[in-house]
C-alpha positions in Angstrom: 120.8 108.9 90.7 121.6 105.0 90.6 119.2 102.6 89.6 117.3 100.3 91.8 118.3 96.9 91.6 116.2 94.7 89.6 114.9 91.7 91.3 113.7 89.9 87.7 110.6 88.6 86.9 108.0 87.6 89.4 105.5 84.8 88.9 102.3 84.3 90.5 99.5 81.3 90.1 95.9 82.5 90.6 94.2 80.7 93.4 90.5 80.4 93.6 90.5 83.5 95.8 91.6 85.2 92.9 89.3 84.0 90.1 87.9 86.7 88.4 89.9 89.3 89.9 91.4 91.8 87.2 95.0 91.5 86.2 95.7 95.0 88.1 94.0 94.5 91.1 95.9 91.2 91.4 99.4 92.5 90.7 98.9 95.5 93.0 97.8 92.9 96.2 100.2 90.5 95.0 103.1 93.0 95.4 102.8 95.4 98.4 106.3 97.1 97.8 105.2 98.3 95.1 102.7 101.0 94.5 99.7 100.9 92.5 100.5 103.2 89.9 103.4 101.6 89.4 102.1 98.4 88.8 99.9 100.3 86.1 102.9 102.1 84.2 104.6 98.3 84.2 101.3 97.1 82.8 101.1 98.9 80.0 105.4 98.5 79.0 105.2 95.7 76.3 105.9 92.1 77.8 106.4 93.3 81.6 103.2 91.7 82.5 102.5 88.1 80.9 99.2 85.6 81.5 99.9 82.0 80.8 102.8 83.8 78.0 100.5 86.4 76.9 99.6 89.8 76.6 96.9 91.1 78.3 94.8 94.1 79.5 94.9 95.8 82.7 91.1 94.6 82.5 91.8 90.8 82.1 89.8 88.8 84.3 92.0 85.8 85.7 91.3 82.3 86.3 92.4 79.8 88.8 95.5 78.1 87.9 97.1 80.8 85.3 99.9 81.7 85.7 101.2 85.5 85.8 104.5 86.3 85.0 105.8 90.2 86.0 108.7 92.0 85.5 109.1 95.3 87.3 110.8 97.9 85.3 113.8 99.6 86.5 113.6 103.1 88.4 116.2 105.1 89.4 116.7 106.7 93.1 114.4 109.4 94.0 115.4 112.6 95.6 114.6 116.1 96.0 115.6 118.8 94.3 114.8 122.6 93.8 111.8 123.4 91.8 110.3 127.0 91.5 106.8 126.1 92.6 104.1 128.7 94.1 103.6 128.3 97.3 100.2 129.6 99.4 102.2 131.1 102.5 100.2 131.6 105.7 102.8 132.2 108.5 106.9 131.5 108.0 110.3 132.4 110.1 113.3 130.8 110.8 112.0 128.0 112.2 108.5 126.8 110.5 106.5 127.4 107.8 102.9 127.3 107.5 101.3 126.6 104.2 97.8 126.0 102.1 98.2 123.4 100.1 95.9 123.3 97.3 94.3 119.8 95.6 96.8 117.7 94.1 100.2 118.9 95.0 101.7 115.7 96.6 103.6 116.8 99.9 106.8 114.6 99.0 108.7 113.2 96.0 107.6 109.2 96.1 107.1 106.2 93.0 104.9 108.1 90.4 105.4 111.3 91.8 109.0 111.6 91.3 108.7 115.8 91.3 106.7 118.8 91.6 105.9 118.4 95.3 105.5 120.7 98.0 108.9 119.3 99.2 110.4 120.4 95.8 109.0 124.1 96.4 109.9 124.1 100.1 113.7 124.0 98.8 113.4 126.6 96.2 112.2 128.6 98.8 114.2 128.2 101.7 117.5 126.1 100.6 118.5 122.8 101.9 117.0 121.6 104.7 118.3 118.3 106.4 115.2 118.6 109.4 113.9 115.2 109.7 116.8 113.2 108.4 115.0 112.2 105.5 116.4 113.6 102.2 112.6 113.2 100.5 110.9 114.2 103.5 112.9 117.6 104.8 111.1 119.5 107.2 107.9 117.2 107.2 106.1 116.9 110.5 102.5 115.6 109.0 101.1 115.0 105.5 98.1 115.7 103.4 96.8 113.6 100.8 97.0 114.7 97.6 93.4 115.6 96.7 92.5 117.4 100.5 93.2 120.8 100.6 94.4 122.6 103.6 96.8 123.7 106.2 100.3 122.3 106.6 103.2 122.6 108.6 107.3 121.9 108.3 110.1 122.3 110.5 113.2 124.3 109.0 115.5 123.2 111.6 116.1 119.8 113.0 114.9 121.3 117.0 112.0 122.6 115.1 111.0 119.3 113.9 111.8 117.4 116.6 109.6 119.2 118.8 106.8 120.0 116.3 107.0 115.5 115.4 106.6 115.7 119.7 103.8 117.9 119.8 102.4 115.5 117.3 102.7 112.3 119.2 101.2 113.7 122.4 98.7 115.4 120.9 99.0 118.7 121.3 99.5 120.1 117.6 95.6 120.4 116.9 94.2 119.8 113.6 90.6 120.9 112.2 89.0 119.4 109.1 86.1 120.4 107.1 84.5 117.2 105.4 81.4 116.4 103.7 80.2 112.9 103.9 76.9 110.8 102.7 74.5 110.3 104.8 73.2 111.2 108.4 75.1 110.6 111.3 73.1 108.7 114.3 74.3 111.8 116.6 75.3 115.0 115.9 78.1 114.9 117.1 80.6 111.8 118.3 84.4 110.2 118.9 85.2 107.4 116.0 87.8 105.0 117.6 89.2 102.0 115.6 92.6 101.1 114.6 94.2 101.8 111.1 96.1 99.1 109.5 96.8 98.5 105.5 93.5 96.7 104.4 94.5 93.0 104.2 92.4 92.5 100.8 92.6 95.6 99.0 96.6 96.8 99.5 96.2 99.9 98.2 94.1 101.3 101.2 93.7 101.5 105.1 91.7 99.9 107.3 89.8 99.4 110.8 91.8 96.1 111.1 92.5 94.3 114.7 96.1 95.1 115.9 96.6 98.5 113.8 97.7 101.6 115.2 95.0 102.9 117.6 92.8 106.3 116.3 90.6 108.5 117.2 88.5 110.7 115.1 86.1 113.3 116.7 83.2 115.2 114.3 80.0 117.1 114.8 77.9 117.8 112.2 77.5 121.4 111.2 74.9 121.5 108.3 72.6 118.5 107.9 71.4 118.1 103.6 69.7 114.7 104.5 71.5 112.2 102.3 74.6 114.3 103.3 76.2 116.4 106.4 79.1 119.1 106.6 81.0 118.3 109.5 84.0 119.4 111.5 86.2 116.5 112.1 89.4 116.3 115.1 91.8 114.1 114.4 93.0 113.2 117.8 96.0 110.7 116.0 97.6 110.9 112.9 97.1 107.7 111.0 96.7 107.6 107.1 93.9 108.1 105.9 92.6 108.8 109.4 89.3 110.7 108.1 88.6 108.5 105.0 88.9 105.4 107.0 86.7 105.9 110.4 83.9 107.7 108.1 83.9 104.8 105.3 84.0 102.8 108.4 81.1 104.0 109.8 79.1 103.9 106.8 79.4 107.7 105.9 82.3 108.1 103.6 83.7 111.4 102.4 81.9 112.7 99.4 83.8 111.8 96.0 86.4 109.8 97.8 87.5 107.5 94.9 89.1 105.2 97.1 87.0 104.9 100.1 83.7 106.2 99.0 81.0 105.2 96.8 79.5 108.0 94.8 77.0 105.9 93.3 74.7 105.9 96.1 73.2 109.4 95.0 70.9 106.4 93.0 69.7 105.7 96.4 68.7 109.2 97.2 64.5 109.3 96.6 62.1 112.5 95.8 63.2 116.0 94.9 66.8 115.4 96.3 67.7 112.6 93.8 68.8 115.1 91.0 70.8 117.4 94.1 72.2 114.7 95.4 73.7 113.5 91.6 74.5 117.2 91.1 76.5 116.8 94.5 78.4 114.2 92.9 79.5 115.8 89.2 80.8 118.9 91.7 82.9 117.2 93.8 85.5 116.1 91.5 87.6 114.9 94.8 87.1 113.8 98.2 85.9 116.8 100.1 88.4 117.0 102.8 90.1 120.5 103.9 92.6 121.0 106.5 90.9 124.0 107.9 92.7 124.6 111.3 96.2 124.2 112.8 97.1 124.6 116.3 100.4 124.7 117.6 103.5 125.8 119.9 106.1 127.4 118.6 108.9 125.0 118.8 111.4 127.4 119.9 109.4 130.3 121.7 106.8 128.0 123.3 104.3 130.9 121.8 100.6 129.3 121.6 99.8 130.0 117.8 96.4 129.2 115.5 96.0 129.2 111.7 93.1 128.6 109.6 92.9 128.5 105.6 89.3 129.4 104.1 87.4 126.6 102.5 89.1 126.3 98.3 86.7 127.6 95.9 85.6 124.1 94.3 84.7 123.2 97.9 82.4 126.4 97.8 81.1 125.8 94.6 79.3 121.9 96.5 78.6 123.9 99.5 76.4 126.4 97.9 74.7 124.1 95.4 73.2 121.9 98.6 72.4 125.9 100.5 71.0 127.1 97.1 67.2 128.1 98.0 65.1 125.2 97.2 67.8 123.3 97.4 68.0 121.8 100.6 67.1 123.0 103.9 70.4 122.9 106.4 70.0 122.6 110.0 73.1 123.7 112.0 74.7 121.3 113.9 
């Protein structure tokens, strides 16, 4: 692996916009190429990150006028190599392969996540495979984030994934979500449109931002808890984010989505459901998003083919504390 080249320090002066903005929140907006977590390793490397000459805490609030002074650290080349990681198999031949991927297994080998990806165990498995053209990404037709569970699929021949990335773009591969968000929906049942950009203040998320990529999210709501509603979600697009974005949009962010959601408003929950609705919160220890059902056509037969994965057991565990009697009383959507 060679070692990116280092560009050398980069120094920033805090405009007004910026006053009181924390060091790390600056440096992350202040350099989009490079990821957040990154910015945080760099942050605590003695003398990468300097305020008017001095050291100072991810924490630090700036002022207008200092200047910050930040030197990336060095990383070498990512790739992808063989790793003997278990894999939840639903359906696999020569040409795809179908697979549950649990909460927190990052699909492919990127900054901070160098290894130990689904991309890692997809190689132990099967060998090389050069479908895709993109020696981090072999085989990958669509991604998952990290914390949502679910159904997956990967080409393991470069027809394969050209027709599977096809079926993507006009639509036709059909994917199902199961998501829990706060609050109650005006209908029961609707189509979110809005297009998905990187959020111009905040660089580390997506947006609904004028001249993104256009997106189109459909739900209903299955059980209704009040301050909260299971729904199945369509995506209809494939943006990042897609689900996280039009629901936070709409006011109804996923439950304990750290990025897009805002778990503190179980203080806003009133009566009996106050102490549920905090309960709600300590369960869910990530967004609840599962990839529930995948539609497809086989890329080489033409065969019509449907998977589903169950819900994962700490998804479960929040269900059945809002459908525990006296809990809550769910109406079916």
């Amino acid at each position: 692996m060679m070692p990116e080249k280092n560009t050398g320090p980069r120094v920033f002066v805090v405009g007004p916009v910026d006053d009181g903005a924390r060091l790390d929140v600056f440096l992350a907006a202040a350099c989009p190429d490079l990821s957040r977590s990154r910015v945080r390793a760099d942050l605590d490397t003695p003398g990468a990150v300097l305020v008017d000459d001095r050291v100072r805490p991810a924490s630090f609030r700036l002022k207008s006028g200092q200047q910050v002074a930040f030197t990336p650290s060095v990383r070498t080349a990512l790739s992808a190599v063989p790793q003997d990681i278990s894999l939840d198999i639903i359906y696999e031949d020569e040409h795809l392969i179908v697979v549950n991927k649990p909460v927190g297994l990052v699909v492919h080998p990127a900054v901070g996540h160098p290894d130990g990806t689904l991309v890692n165990a997809l190689l132990h498995r099967q060998g090389p495979i050069t479908a895709g053209g993109d020696p981090l990404r072999p085989g990958i037709v669509h991604r998952l984030d990290r914390d949502t569970s679910g159904l997956l699929v990967a080409a393991l021949d470069d027809v394969s994934h050209r027709r599977l990335a096809a079926q993507l773009a006009d639509r036709s591969l059909g994917r199902v979500y199961l998501a829990l968000s706060w609050g109650r929906w005006a209908e029961d049942e609707g189509e979110l449109e809005g297009p998905i950009a990187r959020d111009p203040k905040r660089r580390q998320r997506m947006a609904v931002v004028p001249g993104g990529r256009a997106a189109l999210t459909r739900y209903r709501v299955l059980e209704d808890y009040d301050f909260a509603q299971y729904c199945r979600v369509e995506l209809a697009s494939g943006r990042t984010h897609q689900i996280r974005v039009h629901f936070a949009h709409r006011g109804h962010p996923v439950v304990g989505d750290p990025l897009y959601g805002d778990d503190g408003r179980a203080r806003g929950v009133h009566g009996p459901d106050r102490r549920l609705a905090e309960k709600m919160v300590r369960l869910a220890r990530r967004q609840m998003l599962h990839a529930a059902e995948l539609h497809l056509r086989h890329p080489i037969t033409g065969e019509a083919m449907s998977f589903s994965a169950p819900l994962p057991r700490d998804f479960e565990t929040v269900l059945a504390a809002l459908r525990a009697p006296g809990a809550a009383a769910p109406a079916a959507g």
